[in-house]
TORPATI-398624 format. One record per residue: residue in three letters; x, y, z of N, C-alpha, C in turn. Coordinates in pm, whole numbers, plus 50000, padded with zeros to 5 digits. Last residue first. Layout:
ALAXYZXYZXYZ ...
//
This chain:
UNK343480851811747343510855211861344000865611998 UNK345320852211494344070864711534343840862611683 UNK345440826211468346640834411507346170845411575 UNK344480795011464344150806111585345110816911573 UNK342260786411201343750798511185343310796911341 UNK340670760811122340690769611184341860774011244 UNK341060730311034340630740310902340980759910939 UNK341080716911207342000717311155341590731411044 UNK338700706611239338720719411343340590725811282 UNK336170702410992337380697311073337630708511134 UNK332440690611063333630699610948335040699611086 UNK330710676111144331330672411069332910678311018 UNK328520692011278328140688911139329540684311042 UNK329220694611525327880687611505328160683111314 UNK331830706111513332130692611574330390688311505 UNK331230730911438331650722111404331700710511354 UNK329220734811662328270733311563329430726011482 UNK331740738211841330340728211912329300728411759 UNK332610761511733333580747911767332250738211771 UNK330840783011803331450776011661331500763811611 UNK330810783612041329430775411954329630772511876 UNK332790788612159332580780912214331030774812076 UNK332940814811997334060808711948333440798212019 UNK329310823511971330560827612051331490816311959 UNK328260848711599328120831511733328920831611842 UNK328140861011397327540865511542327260852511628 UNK329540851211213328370847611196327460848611372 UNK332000871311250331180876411082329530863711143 UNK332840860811466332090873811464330950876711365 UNK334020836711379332930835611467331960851011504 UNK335960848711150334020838711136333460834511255 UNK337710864211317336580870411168335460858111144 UNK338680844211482337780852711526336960856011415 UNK339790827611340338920818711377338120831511434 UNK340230825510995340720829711074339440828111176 UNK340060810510736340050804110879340200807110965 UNK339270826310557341040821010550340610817810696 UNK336970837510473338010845510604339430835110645 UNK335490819710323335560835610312336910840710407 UNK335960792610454336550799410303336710812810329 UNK334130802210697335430793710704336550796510583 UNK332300803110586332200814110631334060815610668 UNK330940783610437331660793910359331780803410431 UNK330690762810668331990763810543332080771310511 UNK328350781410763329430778810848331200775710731 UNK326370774210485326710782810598328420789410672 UNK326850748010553326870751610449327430764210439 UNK325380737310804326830738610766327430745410654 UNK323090754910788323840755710877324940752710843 UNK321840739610576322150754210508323240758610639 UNK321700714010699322710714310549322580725710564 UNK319590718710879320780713610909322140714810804 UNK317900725910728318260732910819319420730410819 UNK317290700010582317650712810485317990723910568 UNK316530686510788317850681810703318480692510610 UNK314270699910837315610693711029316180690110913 UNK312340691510614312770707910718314180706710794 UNK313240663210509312910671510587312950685710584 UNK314740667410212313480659210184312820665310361 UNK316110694910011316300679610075315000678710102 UNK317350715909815316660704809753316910694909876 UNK319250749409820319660730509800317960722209830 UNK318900769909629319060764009755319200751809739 UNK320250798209408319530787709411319440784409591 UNK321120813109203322010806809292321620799309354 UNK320290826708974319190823709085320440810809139 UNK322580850808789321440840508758321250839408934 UNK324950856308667325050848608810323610842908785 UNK326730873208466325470864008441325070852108550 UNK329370880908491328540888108536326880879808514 UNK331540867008448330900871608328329490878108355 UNK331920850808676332940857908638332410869208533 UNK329210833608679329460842108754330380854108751 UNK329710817708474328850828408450329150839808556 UNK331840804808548332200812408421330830821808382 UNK330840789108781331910803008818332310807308677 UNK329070777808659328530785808715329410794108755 UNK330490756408527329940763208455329300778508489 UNK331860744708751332360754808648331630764508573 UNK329640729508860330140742108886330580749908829 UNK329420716008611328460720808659328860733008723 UNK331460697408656331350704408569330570714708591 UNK331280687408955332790695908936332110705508811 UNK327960684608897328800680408981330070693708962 UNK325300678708811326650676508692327770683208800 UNK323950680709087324060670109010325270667608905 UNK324300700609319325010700909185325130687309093 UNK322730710409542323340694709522324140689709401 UNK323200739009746322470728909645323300717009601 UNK324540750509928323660741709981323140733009862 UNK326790761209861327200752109913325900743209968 UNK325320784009689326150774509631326290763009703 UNK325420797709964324160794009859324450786709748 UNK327420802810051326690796410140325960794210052 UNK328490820109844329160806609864328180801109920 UNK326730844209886326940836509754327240821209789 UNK327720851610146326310844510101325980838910014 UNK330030861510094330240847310186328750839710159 UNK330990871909751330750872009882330140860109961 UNK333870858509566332800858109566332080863109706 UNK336310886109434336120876309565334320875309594 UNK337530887509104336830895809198336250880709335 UNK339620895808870339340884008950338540891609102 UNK338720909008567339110911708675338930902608757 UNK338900889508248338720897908316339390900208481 UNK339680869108085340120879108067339590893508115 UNK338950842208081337940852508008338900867808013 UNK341010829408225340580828108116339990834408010 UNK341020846208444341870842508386341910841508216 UNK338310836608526338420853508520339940855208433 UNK338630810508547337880817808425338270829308425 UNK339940808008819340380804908656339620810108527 UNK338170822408997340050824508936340100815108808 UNK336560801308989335820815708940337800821308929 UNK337610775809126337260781608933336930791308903 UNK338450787309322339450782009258338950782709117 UNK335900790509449336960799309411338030801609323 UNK334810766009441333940776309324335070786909363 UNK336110752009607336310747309463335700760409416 UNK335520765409855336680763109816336910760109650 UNK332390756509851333070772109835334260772409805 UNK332700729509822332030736109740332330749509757 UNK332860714910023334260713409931333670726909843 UNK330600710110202331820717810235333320722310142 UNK329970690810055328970702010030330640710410107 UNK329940659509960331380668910047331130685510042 UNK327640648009861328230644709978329310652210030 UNK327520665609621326670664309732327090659009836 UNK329170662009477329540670309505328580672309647 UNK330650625309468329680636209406329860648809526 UNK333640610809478333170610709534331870625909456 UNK335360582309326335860599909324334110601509379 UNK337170561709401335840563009433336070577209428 UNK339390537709236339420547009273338060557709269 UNK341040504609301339690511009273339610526909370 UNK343190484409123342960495209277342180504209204 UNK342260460709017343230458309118343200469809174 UNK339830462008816339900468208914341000463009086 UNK340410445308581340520461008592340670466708704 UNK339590421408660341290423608654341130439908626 UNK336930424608758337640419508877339260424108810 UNK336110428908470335910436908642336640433108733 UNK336500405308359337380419408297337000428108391 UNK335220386308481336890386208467337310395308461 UNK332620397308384333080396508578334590394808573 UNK331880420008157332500409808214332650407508319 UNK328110431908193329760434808154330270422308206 UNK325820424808118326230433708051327640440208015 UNK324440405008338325030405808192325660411208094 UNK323910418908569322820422008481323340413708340 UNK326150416308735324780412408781323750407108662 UNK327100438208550327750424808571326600415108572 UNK326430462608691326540453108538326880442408506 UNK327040460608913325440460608907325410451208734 UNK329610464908895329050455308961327720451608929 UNK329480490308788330420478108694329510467108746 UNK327250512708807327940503008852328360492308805 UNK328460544608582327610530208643328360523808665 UNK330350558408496329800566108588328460553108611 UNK333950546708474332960542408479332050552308558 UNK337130541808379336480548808400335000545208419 UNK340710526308365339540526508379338650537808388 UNK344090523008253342970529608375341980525908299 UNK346620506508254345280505508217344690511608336 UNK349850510408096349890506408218347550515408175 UNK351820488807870351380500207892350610495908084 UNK353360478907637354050481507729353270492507798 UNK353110447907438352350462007461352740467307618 UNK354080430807139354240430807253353450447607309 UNK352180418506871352700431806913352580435207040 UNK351920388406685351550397906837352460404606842 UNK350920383406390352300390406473351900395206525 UNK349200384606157348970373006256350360372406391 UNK346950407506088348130401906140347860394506215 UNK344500417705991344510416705920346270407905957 UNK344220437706312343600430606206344600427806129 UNK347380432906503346560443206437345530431906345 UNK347160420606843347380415506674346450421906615 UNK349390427107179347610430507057347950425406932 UNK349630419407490349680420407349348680424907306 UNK348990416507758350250428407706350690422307559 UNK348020397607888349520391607795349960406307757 UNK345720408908017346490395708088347850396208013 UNK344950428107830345370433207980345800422308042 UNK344190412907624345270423107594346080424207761 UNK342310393407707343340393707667344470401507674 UNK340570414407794340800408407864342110400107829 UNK339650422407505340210431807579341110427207708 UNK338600405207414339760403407302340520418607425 UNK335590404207524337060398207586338290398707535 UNK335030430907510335490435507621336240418807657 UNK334380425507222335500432407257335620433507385 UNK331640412107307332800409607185334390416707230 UNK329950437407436330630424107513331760418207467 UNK330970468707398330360459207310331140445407442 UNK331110496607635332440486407545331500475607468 UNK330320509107846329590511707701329930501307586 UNK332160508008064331130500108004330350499607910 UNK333970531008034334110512607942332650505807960 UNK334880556108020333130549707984333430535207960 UNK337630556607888336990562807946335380556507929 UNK340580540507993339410538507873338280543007960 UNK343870552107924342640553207988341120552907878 UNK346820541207906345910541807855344600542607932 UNK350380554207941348810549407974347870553607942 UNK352920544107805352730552707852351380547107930 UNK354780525207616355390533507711354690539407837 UNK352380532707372353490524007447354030535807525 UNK350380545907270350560544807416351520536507476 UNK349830535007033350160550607040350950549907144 UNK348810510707034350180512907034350820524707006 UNK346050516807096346820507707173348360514307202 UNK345240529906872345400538307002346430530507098 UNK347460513506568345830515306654345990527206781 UNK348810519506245348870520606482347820521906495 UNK348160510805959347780524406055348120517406184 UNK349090504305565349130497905768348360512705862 UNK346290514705343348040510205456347910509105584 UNK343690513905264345070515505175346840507805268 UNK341420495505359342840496205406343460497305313 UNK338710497705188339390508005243340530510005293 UNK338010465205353337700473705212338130491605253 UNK340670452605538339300449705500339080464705342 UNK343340447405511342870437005627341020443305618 UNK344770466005349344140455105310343320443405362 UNK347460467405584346700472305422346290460805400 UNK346400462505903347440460305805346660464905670 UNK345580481206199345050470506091346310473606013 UNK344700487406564345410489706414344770474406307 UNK342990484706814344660478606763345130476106701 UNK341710503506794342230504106883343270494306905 UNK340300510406555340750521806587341700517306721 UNK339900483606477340680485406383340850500906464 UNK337540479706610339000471106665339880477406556 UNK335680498406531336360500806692337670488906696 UNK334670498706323335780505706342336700503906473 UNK331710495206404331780492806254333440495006285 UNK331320513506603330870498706662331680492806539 UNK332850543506698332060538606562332560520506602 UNK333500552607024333950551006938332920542806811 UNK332020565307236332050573807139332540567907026 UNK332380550707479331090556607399331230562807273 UNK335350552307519334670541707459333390543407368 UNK337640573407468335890577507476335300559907424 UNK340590571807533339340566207479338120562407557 UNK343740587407671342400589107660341310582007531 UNK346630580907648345920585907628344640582207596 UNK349780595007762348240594807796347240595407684 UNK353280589907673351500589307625350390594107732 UNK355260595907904355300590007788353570594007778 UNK356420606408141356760614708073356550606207895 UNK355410590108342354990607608299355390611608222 UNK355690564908471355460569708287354880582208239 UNK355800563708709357150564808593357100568408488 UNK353740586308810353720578908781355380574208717 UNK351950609508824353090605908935353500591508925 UNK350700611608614351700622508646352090621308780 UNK348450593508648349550591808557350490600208537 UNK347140602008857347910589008866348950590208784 UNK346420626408681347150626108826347730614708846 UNK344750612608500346080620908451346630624508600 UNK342900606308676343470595108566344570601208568 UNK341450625208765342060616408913343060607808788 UNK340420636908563341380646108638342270638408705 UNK338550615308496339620618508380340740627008493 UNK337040624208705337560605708678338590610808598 UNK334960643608800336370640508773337550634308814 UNK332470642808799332630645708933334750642908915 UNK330810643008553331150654708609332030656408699 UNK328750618808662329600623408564329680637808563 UNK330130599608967329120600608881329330613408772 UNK332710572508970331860587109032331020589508866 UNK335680549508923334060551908905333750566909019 UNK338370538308804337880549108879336310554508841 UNK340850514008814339050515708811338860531408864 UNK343900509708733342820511108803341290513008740 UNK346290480808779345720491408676344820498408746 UNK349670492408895348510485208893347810493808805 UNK352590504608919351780498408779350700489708816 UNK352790532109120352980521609101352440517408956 UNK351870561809173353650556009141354100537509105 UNK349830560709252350340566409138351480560409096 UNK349220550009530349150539009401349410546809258 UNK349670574809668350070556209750349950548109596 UNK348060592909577349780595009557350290579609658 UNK345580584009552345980591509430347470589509453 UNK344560582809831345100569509807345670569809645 UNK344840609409935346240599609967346350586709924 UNK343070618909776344360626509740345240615609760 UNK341040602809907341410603209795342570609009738 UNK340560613910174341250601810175341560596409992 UNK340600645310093341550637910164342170625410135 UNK338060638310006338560642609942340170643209959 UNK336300629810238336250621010134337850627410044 UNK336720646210420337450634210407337640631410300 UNK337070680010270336490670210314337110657610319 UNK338560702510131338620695110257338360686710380 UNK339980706609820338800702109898339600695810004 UNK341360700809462340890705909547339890702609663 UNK342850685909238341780682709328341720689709450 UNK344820699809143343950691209101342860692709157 UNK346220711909403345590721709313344930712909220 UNK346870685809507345750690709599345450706609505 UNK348820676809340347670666309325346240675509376 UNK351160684809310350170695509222348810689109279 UNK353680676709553352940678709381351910686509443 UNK355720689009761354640688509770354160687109605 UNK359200666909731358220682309797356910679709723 UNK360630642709727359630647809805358810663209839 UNK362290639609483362560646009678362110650909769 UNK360970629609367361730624109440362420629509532 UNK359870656109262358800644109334359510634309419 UNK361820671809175361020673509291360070665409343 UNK362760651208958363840658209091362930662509168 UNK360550656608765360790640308836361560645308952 UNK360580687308724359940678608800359520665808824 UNK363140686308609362430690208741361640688208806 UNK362230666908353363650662808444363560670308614 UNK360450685708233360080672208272361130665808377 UNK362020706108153361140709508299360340693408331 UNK364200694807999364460701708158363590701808183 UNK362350685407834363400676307916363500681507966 UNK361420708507724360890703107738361110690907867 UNK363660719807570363220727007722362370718807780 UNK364050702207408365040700407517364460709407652 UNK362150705807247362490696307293363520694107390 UNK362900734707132361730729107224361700716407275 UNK364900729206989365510734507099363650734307148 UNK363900709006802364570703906918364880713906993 UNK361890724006682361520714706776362450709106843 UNK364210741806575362940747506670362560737106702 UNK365390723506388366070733606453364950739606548 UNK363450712306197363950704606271364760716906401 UNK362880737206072361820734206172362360725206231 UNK364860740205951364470753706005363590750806113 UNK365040719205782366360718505847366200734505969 UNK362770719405592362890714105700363920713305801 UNK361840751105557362740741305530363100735505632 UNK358020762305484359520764505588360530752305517 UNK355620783605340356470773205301357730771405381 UNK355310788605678354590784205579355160789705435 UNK356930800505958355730801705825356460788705692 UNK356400790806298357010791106194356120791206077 UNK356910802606619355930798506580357470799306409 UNK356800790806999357830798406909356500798906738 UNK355450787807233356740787407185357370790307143 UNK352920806207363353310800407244355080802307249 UNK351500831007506352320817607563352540806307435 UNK350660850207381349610840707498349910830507571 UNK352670861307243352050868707361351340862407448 UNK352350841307058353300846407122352880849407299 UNK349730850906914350100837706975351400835107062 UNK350890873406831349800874206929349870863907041 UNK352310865406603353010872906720351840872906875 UNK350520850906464351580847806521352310853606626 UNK348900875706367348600866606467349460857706524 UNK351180885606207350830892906327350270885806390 UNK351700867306005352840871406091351900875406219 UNK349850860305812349370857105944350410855106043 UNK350850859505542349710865005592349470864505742 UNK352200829705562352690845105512351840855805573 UNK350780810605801351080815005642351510829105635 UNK352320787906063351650800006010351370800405867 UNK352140769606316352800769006133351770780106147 UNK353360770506666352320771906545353130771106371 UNK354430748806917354800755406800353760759506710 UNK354320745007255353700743607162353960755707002 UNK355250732307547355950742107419355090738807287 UNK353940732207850354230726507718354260735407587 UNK353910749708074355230745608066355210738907944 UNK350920750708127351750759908098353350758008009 UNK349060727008102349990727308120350670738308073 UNK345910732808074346100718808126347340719908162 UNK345950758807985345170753308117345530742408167 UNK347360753207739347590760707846347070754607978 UNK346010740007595346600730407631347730742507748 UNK344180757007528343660746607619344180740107652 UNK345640778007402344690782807533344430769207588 UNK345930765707121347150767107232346150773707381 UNK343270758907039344610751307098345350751707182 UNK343080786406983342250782807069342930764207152 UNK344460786306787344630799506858344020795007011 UNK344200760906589345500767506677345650776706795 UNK340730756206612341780761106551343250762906653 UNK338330735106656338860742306739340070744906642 UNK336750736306295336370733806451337210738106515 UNK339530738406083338200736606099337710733206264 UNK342470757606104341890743106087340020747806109 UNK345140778306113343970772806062343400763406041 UNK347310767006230347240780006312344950774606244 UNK348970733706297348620745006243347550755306277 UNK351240725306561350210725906538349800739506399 UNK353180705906779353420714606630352190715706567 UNK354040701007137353110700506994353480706706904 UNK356580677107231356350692607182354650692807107 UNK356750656507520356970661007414356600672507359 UNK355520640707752357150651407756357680652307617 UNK352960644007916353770643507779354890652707795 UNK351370650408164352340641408166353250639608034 UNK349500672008089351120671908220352110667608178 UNK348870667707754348790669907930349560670807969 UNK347520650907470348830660207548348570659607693 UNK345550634507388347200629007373347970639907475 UNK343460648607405343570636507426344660630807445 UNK344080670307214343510674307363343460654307479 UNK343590659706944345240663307029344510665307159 UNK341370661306897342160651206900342970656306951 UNK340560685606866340020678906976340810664706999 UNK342400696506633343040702006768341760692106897 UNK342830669506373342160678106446342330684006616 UNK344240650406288343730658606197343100665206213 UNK347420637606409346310635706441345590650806330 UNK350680619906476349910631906415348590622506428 UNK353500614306655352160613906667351530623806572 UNK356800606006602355850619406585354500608906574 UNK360210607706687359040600606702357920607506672 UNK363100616206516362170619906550360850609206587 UNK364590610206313364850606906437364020606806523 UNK364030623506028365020627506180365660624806276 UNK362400608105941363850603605889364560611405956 UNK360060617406113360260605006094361770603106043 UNK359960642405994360460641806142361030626006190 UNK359280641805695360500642805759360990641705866 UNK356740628005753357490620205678359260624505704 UNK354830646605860355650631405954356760628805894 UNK354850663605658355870670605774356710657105869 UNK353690645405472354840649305439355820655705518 UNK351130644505636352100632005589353580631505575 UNK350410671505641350740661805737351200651105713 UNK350170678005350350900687105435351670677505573 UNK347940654805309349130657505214350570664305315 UNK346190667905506346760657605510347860652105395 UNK345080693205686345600692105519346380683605555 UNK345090697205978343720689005872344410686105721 UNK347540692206163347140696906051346040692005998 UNK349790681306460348380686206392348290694206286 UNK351690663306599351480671906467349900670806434 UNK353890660306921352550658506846352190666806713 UNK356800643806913356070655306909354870651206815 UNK359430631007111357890630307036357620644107018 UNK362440613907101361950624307110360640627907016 UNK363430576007226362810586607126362170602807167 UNK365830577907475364390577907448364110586407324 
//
């Protein structure tokens, strides 16, 4: 298997010329002209190196390497430095950086560091294919956190169709993390260790969009100096997730339908199908169906997208997931931000767990990075339509975070909420929540 590595640089002279040698290496190399771009291509699942420069415009190297942290510790990411900027280099070090190299380097100096990053790379990609096949526990339930059905029956239908090549659909409303459930499929997948990667349908220029997604030949319109790979064929090997498709122009959603029946594409301006070896997620926070209904989207290209349809569920319906998750992110920011990791108290949670968090997973976050940062703000209540429903929700609500707070131990939360162990169980059982959840060791 070709050996990849991703190259980032805005100075495109610089970047041409670094492809240009990795390219007569041997080397497979993705470059891109900005660190938000790369955030698209890397993850879990890439079993390649980044090589990134330290100075760029908008997100820079320093801040690079922190995000492709979060997403994956274990990816080796190289900085280019300048003379001047030994010591931040070293810093970068310190934060988890690979290795780093200055500026003017020889290429026989940098070929020498991406492959011994490239090989560490293979071992921890090679471990963990060996631990999935031998069954010990993935990452799926630190993904996705939560112990609600809903959340359950999602984990198990995440690791029943990861491993396979159907394509999928994964609709929830926005925030509620479609992209998270994508790169999970695709990190249990065969093709973990090739592409992901990610298109913002919405986002892409209407004027550009077939030429950004299945290349063009020089000259195939005004401006084609030279050939360019579309996104398509970034992703051989690997998978492609088209985020927001319905936003997709009708025009293209059939030259799309194509692609996903024959596993070809013909760059503009070519008349040579370019066989395509990939495997198609989906994304959607409207109803495909409804769209449909309406004209707006294909019924062919709905029905073949969605051979296994994946329902990531809002935060409102699994209110019980909600103290558990706001732990898990208030630890990560405190991480992040670089402070002390401090244990939210049980009323906090209960008050969190009643409101309805429209922006959902994000949303929260947002609130365990204020919270971490001391800026907690009006925590609020939850919003229902009876008295007997907003009772009823602050009760369980309640009760979950009392469950979180004390590790399940079953005496500390039947005491901490002055109830007997017989009422516990019996409010439980009323509002849903699993009995599985409850430690008897303390007893």
């Amino acid at each position: 298997m070709m050996q990849q590595v991703l190259l980032i640089d805005d100075d495109e002279p610089m970047r041409r010329s670094t492809e240009q040698a990795l390219d007569l290496a041997g080397m497979g190399v993705v470059s891109v002209a900005s660190a938000e771009e790369a955030l698209t291509l890397a993850g879990p699942g890439f079993g390649g190196v980044v090589l990134s420069d330290i100075r760029m415009p908008g997100m820079d190297g320093m801040t690079l390497l922190q995000r492709l942290g979060e997403m994956d510790r274990d990816l080796p990411v190289i900085l280019v430095t300048g003379h001047a900027e030994v010591s931040l280099a070293v810093e970068a070090m310190r934060r988890g950086a690979y290795d780093f190299i200055e500026k003017p380097f020889a290429t026989q100096d940098l070929l020498m560091v991406l492959r011994r990053a490239l090989e560490h790379r293979a071992l921890v990609m090679e471990n963990r294919r060996l631990r999935a096949v031998a069954g010990q526990r993935d990452d799926v339930e630190a993904r996705l956190p939560g112990r609600s059905a809903a959340m359950i029956d999602l984990r198990r239908l995440i690791r029943t169709i990861g491993p396979s090549e159907a394509d999928v659909l994964i609709t929830g409303p926005t925030g509620a993390g479609k992209e998270v459930v994508a790169r999970a499929l695709h990190d249990l997948s065969p093709r973990a260790g090739k592409p992901f990667i990610a298109i913002n349908c919405a986002a892409l220029p209407e004027a550009l969009i077939e030429s950004e997604l299945f290349g063009h030949e020089a000259g195939a319109f005004p401006g084609a100096l030279r050939p360019r790979y579309g996104r398509f064929e970034h992703a051989r090997g690997g998978t492609i997730l088209l985020d927001e498709i319905g936003s997709m122009p009708l025009d293209l959603q059939a030259k799309l339908l194509r692609v996903l029946q024959e596993r070809v594409i013909t760059r503009l301006g070519s008349n040579d199908p370019v066989a395509l070896d990939v495997r198609f997620m989906a994304t959607s926070k409207v109803d495909l169906a409804g769209e449909v209904a309406a004209g707006r989207f294909r019924e062919d290209l709905f029905y073949r997208l969605s051979v296994a349809l994946c329902r990531v569920p809002p935060l409102a319906v699994r209110r019980e997931d909600v103290p558990v998750l706001f732990l898990q992110l208030a630890r990560e920011a405190a991480a992040r931000q670089g402070v002390e990791d401090r244990q939210p108290p049980p009323d906090l949670l209960a008050a969190l767990a009643a409101r309805d968090w429209p922006g959902n997973v994000r949303e929260l976050r947002n609130a365990a990075d204020r919270w971490v940062l001391g800026l907690e703000g009006d925590a609020g209540g939850g919003e229902g339509t009876r008295l007997a429903d907003r009772v009823a929700g602050f009760e369980r609500s309640v009760i979950a975070a009392a469950i979180t707070a004390h590790g399940g131990h079953l005496r500390r939360v039947y005491e901490s909420l002055g109830i007997s162990r017989k009422t516990l169980y019996e409010k439980m059982l009323k509002h849903g929540l699993d009995r599985r959840l409850i430690v008897d060791g303390d007893e």
